[in-house]
C-alpha positions in Angstrom: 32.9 116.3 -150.1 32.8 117.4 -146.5 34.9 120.3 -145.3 36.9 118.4 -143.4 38.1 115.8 -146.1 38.8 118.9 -148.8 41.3 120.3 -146.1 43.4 117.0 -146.1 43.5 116.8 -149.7 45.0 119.9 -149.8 47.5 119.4 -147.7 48.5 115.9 -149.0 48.4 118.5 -152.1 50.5 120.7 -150.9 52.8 118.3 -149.1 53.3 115.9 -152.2 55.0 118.8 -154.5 57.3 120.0 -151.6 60.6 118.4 -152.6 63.3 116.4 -150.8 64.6 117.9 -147.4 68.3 118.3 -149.1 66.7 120.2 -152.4 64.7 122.6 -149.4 68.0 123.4 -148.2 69.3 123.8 -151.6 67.0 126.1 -152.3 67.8 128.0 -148.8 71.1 128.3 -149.9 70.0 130.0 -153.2 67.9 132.8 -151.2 70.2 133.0 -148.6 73.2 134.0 -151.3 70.5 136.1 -152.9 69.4 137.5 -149.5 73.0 138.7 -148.5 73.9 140.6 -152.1 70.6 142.3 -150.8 71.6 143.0 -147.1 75.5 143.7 -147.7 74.2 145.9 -150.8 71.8 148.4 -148.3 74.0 147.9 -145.6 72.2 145.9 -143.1 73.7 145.9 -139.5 72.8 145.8 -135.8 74.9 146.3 -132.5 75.7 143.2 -130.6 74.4 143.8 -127.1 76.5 141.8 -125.2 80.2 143.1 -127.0 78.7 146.5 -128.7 80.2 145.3 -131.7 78.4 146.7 -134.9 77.5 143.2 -137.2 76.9 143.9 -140.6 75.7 142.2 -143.1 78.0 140.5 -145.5 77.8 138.7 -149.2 78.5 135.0 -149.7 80.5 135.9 -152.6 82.7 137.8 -151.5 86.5 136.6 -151.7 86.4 136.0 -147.9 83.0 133.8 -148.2 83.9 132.0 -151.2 87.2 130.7 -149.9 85.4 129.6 -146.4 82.9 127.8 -149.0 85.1 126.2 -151.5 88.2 125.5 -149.9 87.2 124.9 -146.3 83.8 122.6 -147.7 85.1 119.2 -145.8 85.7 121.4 -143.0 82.4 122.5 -142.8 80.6 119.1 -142.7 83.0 117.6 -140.6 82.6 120.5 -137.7 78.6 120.4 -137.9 78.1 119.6 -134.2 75.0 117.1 -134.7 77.0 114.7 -137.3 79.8 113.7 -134.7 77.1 113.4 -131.6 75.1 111.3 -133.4 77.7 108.5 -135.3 79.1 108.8 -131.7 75.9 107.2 -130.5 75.2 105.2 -133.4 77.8 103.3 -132.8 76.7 101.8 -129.6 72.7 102.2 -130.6 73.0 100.1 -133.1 74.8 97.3 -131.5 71.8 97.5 -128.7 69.0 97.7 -131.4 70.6 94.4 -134.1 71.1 93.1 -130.8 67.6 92.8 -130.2 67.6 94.1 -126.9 65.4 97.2 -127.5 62.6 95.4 -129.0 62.4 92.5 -126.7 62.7 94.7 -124.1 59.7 96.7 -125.2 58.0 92.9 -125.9 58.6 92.4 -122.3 57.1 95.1 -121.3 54.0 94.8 -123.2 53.7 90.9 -123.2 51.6 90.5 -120.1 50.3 93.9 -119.4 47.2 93.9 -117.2 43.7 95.0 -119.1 43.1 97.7 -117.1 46.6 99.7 -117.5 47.3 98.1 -120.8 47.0 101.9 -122.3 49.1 103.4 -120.1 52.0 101.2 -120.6 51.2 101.4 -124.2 51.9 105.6 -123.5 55.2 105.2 -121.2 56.4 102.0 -123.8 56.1 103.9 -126.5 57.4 107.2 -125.7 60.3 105.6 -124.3 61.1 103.8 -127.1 62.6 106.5 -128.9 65.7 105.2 -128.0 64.9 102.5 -130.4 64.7 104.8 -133.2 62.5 103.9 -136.4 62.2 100.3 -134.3 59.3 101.8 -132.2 57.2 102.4 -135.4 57.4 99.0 -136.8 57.5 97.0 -132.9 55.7 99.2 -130.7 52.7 100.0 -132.8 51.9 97.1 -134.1 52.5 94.9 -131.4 50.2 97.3 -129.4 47.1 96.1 -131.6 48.0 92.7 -131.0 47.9 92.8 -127.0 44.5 95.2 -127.1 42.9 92.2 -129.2 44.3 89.4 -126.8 43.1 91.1 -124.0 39.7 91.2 -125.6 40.0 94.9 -126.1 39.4 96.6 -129.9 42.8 96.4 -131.2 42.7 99.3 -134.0 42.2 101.1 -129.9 45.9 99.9 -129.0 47.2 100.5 -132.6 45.7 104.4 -131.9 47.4 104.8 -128.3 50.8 103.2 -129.3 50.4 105.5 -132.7 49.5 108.7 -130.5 52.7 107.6 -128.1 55.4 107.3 -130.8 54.8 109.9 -132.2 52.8 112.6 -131.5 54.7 111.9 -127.6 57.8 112.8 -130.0 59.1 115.3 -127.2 58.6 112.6 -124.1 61.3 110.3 -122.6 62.1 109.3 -119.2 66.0 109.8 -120.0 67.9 111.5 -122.6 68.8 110.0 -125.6 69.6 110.1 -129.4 67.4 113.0 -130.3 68.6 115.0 -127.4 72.3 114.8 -129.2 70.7 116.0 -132.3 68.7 118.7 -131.7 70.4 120.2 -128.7 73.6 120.1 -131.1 72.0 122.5 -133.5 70.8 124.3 -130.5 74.6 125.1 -130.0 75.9 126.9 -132.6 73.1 129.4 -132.9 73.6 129.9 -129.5 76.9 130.8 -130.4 75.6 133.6 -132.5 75.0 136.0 -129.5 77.2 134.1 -127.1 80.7 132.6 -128.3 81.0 130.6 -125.2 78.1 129.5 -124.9 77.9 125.5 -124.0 74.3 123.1 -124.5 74.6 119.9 -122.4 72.6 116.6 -123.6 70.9 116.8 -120.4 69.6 120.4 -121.2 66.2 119.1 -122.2 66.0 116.5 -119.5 63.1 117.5 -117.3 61.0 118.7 -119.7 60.6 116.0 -121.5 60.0 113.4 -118.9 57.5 115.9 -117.7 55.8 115.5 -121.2 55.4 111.9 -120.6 53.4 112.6 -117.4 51.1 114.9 -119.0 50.7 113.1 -122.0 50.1 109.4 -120.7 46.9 109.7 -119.0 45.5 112.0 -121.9 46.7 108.9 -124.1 44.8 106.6 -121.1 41.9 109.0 -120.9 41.1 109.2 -125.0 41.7 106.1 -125.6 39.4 104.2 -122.6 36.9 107.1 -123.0 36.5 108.3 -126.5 38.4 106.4 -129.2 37.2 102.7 -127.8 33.9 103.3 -127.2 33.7 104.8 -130.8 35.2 102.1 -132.5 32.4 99.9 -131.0 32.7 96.6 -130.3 34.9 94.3 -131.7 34.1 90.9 -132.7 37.4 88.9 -134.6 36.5 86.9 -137.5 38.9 84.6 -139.2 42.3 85.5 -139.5 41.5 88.8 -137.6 41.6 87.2 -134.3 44.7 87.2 -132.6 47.2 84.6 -132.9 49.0 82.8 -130.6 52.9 83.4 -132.1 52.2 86.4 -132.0 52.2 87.1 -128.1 55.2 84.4 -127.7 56.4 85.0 -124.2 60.2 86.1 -123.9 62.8 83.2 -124.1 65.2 81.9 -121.8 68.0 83.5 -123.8 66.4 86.6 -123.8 65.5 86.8 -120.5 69.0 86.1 -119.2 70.3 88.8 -121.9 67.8 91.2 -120.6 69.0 90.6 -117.2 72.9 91.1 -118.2 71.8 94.2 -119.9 70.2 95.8 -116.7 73.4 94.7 -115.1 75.7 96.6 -117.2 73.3 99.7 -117.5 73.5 99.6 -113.6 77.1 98.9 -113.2 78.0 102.0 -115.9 75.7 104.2 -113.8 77.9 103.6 -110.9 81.0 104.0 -113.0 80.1 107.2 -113.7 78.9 108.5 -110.3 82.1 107.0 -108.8 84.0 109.1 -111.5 82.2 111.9 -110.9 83.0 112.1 -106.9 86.6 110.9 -107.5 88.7 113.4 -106.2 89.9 116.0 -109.4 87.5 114.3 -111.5 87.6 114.9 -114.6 83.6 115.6 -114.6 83.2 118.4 -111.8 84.8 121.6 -112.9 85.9 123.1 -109.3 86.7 126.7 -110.7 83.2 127.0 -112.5 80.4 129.0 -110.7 77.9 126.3 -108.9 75.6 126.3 -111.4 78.2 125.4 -114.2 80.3 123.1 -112.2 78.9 119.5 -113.4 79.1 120.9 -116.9 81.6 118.5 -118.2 79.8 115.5 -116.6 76.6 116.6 -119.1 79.1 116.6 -122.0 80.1 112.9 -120.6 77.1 111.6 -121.2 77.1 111.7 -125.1 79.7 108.9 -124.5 78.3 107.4 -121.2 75.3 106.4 -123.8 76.9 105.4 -127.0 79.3 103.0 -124.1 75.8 101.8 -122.5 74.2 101.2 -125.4 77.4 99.4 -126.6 77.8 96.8 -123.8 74.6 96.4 -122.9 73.8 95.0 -126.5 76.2 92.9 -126.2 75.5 91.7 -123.1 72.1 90.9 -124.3 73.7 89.5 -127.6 76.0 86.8 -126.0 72.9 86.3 -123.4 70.0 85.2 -126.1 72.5 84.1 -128.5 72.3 87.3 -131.1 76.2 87.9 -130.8 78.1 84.5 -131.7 81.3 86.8 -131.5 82.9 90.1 -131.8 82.6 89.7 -135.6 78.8 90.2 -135.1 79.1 93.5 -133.1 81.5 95.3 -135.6 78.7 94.1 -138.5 76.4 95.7 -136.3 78.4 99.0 -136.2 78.8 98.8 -139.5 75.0 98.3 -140.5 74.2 101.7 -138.2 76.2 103.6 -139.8 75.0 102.5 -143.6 71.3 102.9 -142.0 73.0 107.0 -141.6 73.9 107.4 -144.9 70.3 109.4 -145.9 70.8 111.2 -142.9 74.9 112.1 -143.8 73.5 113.3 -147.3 70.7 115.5 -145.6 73.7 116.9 -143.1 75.9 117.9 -146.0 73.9 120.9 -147.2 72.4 121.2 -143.9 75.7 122.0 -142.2 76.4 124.5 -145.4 73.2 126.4 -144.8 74.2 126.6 -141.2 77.9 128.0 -142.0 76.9 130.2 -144.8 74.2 131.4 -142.5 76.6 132.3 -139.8 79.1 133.9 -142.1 76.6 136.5 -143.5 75.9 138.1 -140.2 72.4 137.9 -141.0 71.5 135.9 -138.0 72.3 138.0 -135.4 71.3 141.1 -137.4 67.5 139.6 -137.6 67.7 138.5 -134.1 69.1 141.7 -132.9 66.2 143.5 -134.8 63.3 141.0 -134.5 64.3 141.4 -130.4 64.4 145.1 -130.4 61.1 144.5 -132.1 59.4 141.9 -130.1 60.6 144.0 -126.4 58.5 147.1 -128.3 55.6 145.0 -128.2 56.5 144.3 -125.0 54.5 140.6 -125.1 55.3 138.1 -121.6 57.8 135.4 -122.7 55.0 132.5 -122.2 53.2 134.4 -125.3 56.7 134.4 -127.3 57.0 130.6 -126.9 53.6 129.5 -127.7 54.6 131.2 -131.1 57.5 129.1 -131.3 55.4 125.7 -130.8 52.8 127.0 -133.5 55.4 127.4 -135.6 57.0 124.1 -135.4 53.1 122.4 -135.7 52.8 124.6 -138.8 55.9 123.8 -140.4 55.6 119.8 -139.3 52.5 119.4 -141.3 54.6 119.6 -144.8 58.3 118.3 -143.2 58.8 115.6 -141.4 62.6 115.7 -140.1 62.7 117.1 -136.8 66.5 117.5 -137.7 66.1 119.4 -141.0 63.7 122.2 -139.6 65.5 122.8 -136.7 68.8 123.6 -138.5 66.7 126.0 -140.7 65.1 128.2 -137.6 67.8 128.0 -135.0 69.6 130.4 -135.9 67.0 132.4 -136.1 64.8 131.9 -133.0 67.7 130.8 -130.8 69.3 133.8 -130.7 67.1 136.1 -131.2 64.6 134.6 -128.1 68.5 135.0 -126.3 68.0 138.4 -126.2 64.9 138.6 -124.9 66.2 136.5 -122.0 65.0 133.1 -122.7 67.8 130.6 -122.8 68.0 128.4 -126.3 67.2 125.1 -123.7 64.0 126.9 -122.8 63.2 127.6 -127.2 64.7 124.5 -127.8 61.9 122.6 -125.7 58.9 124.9 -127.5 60.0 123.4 -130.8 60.1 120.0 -130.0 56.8 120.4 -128.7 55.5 121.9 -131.7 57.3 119.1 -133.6 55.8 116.4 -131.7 52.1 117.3 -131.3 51.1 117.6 -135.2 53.0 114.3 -136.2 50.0 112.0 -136.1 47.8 115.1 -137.9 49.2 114.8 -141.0 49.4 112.2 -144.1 52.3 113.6 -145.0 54.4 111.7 -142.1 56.9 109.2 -143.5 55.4 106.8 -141.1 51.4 107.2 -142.1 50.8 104.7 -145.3 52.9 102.0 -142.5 50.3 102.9 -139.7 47.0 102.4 -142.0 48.6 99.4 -143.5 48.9 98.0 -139.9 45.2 99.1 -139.1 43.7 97.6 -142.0 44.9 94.4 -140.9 42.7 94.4 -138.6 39.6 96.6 -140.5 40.5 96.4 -144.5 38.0 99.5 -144.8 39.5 101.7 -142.1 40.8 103.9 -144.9 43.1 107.7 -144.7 39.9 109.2 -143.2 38.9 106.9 -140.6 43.3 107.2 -139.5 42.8 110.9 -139.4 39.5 111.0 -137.5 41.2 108.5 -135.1 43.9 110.4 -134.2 42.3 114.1 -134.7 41.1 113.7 -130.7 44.9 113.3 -129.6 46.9 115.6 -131.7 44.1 118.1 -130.3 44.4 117.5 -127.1 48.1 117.2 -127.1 48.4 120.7 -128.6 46.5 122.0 -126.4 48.3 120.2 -123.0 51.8 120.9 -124.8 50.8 124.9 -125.2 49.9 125.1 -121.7 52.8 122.9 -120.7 55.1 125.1 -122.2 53.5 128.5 -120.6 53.4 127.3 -117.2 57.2 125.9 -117.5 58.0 129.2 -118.1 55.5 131.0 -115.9 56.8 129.0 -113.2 60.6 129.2 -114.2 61.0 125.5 -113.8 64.2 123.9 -114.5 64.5 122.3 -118.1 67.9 119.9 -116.9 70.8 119.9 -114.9 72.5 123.4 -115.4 69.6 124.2 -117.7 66.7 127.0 -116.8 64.3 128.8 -118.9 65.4 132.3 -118.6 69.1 133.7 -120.2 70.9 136.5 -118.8 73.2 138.2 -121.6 76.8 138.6 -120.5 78.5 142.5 -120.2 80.7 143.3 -122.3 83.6 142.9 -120.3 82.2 139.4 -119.4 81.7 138.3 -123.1 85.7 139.9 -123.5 87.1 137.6 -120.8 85.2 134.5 -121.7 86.8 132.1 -124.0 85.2 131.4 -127.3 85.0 127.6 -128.4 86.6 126.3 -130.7 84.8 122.9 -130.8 81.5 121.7 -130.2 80.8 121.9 -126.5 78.3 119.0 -126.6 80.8 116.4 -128.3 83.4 114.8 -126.1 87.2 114.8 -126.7 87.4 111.3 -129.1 
């Protein structure tokens, strides 16, 4: 067996006796109890920089911690920040996606691509269908495949670039969306650790990840046209292999004229929202903010301004191809998004505990505070510190698949403790999701994998595990390598992540931190 193959059956080893993502944080809550008897029993503590408070550590059984836990338990899931952000946009996702509006308008973007820049559409298609959710696995990828092969290209070649887009382009997108919400809402609260009034906006993530889909499309173009194609060889369809016609049927009149309501409404909420933003006293420019906070509530907006769009453009799409009959059909829609969260809701239950329990040890800030102090000895260049965050997230991404579920685990770890070295959670924030993204098409451990090598033995019934992983080996590569340097030169350059969002953090005084308010609720969701 060649070195190569014995590696990836140990991690499909490895991967296959981890267990569930809620029994991982089960088991995190187990140490984490175990871990603060230890660290209240030898008296672990640290001085907060920013108030000069002394933390220490403190047991989850104590009388304090136990009541928090026991009585205040549907508190605790109903405050985790990422659980109202998403359902928020569920709602109106999932009226767009039943709808049909996502995948026709990813059909009509693919449909009658020209041969030569066929891949990079692919790329920019597929990263920005991540507003589609799981849709892009099971529309995107596959449908690539088909429009390689009718173009006369090798389609296992398409089924690689739209593969490589979805999801090892995880962190790309042109506009904010779903998976902003999400992990920008864990973001939050460890922020919160060093900084009580400390507010993430959906936006925070904004530029960096459409420039991720600039750096990453023409590798996608480049491996694809240069290295993976030629490879393959050529391809010469035989029976049912070759392409068939129904399955490049051209958009409808229906859906055409519910595409084109759609881009009416997205357009008409877009000025809705700038109008409301230069109203005078608008409710989205705070006037006694410093400049660079001032549009803060306009970012907080925009978790509703999507979960709206989303809303009426599906309909409008709906009652335009003949999907909605009625509004009977868009509360079934609701309805069916919400049931499609109940996995998720399960995960979020112990995820939100190990969060809150977390926070009310103290041992958060007391590892950050002394991982910091640590770190500044060393005296390492923040670039440096952020590559280790992104090899981190690859590591860990290779065994666990929910972007979500990691992140909740090592927020509050990295968030704040990369805080006090001056790098703000946006900035760490953006270095996971990199690390999260790159490794996703590496590993046969991805939910998503078996689905993929079903699709491409459709079209070569002995391109086996192997022949997927040698396939895709040349992107994930490549991709770690662009994302590492992409993430040092953000930082080396001290570009701007969003709007209101750069990479550096400055800690407030401790007469700063006094006079600021501390939240009460979730900065990133809006008043409902």
């Amino acid at each position: 067996m060649k070195p190569g193959s014995r590696v990836l059956n140990a991690i499909e080893s490895i991967g296959n006796r981890l267990p569930d993502p809620v029994f991982l944080f089960l088991w995190f809550i187990v140490a984490l109890i175990a871990l603060s008897l230890v660290g209240s029993g030898l008296g672990w503590s640290a001085v907060n920089p920013v108030s000069g408070e002394v933390m220490q550590a403190k047991s989850l059984l104590s009388s304090e911690n136990l009541t928090k836990l026991l009585i205040g338990m549907p508190k605790t899931l109903a405050e985790f920040p990422p659980l109202g952000i998403v359902i928020t946009i569920i709602y109106g996702a999932s009226v767009a996606e039943r709808a049909g509006l996502f995948t026709t308008a990813i059909r009509g973007a693919l449909l009658n691509a020209p041969r030569f820049v066929l891949t990079p559409i692919v790329a920019i298609t597929g990263m920005m269908s991540h507003h589609a959710s799981d849709a892009a696995y099971v529309v995107v990828i596959p449908l690539a495949a088909v429009m390689f092969a009718a173009a006369g290209r090798h389609p296992l070649a398409g089924l690689a670039a739209g593969f490589a887009a979805v999801s090892g382009g995880y962190a790309g997108n042109l506009f904010p969306g779903s998976q902003d919400a999400l992990l920008l809402g864990i973001t939050e609260p460890a922020a919160r650790l060093i900084d009580p009034s400390y507010a993430v906006n959906i936006a925070g993530n904004w530029f960096f990840i459409a420039g991720v889909v600039f750096v990453f499309t023409p590798i996608i173009w480049f491996l694809t046209d240069r290295v993976i194609e030629p490879r393959l060889g050529p391809w010469i369809p035989v029976g049912e292999q070759a392409p068939r016609t129904e399955e490049k049927i051209p958009l409808t009149a229906g859906e055409k004229t519910g595409l084109a309501r759609a881009g009416l409404v997205v357009l008409g909420m877009v000025a809705l929202w700038a109008a409301i933003t230069f109203l005078p006293g608008s409710p989205f420019v705070d006037a006694d903010a410093a400049p660079e906070q001032k549009f803060n509530p306009l970012f907080r907006s925009l978790i509703a301004f999507f979960a709206v769009t989303f809303f009426l453009a599906g309909a409008a799409f709906g009652t335009g191809s003949g999907s909605v009959k009625s509004h009977r059909d868009l509360v079934r829609m609701m309805r069916e998004g919400i049931q499609q969260l109940a996995p998720y809701i399960v995960l979020v239950f112990f995820a939100a505990h190990f969060v809150a329990m977390f926070n009310w040890s103290g041992l958060g800030p007391i590892l950050a505070v002394n991982a910091a102090e640590g770190l500044k000895s060393i005296n390492l260049p923040a670039p440096i510190l952020l590559i280790s965050v992104v090899l981190v997230s690859c590591f860990f991404d290779l065994f666990i698949g929910s972007a979500s579920a990691k992140w909740s685990a090592l927020a509050p770890i990295v968030v704040p403790m990369f805080m006090l070295l001056g790098i703000s959670p946006e900035m760490t924030t953006a270095a996971y999701r990199m690390g999260d993204s790159v490794t996703n098409i590496a590993t046969p451990l991805m939910s998503y994998f078996p689905l993929i090598l079903t699709f491409a033995q459709r079209w070569d019934p002995r391109f086996g595990l192997g022949s997927l992983m040698a396939t895709m080996a040349p992107y994930a590569m490549s991709f770690l390598c662009a994302g590492l340097t992409m993430v040092a030169l953000w930082v080396a350059l001290d570009l701007p992540l969003g709007p209101g969002a750069g990479v550096h953090y400055v800690l407030p005084t401790p007469a700063e931190a006094a006079a600021a308010p501390t939240a009460t609720t979730p900065a990133m969701i809006p008043a409902k």
